[in-house]
C-alpha positions, 0 to 999 in steps of 0.5 A, spaced: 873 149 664 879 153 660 882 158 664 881 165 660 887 170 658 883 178 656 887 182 652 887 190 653 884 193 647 889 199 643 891 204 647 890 201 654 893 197 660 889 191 663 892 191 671 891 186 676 894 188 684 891 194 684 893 197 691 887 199 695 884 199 702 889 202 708 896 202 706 903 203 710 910 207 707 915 202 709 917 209 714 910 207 718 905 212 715 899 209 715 894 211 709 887 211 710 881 207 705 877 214 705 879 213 698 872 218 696 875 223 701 880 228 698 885 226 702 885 219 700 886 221 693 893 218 691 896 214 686 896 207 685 901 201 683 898 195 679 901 189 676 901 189 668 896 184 665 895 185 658 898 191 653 894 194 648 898 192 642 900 198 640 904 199 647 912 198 647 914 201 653 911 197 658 911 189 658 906 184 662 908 183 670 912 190 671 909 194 676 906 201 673 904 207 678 896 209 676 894 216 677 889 216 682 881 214 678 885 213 671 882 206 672 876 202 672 871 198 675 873 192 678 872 186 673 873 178 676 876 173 671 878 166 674 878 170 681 883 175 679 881 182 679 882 187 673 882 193 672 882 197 665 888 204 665 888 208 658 895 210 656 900 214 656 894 219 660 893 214 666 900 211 667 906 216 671 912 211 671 913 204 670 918 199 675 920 192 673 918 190 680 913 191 685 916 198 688 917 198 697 916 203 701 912 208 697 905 210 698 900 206 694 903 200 696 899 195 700 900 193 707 
């Protein structure tokens, strides 16, 4: 069977890696999963997947800081988890590389 490859539509992100579950900062602070819990509110980085077509400032594989709840449910494609992200609305910054040491990293 042929692997699939899913293209975001205009104006959104498709992510894989999308942090989740309790997190450490690089300094030892441990970030609870109480993710419906006001304190368990925050940000999240994912690996881009695939661009919309009208997107120019992010490329597949950089790392993007998604805003917390400004992704979708969890879809699986060839046992990869995605999620879907508007843009520019969902996405705080962008990094070629995953990012170390910041909440929203996983362990």
């Amino acid at each position: 069977m042929e692997s699939k490859k899913l293209t975001a539509c205009k104006g959104k992100v498709l992510v894989s890696n999308l942090d989740s579950g309790e997190q450490k900062t690089l300094g030892g602070i441990i970030i609870s999963n109480d993710d419906g819990k006001l304190r368990g509110i925050h940000s999240r980085w994912a690996k881009v997947y695939s661009v919309g077509e009208d997107i120019t400032d992010i490329k597949e594989g950089e790392w993007i800081l998604v805003e917390h709840g400004r992704w979708s449910r969890t879809i699986m494609l060839d046992g990869t988890a995605l999620n879907l992200v508007d843009y520019p609305k969902g996405v705080l910054c962008a990094s070629p590389e995953r990012p170390e040491g910041y909440i929203g990293l996983g362990k």
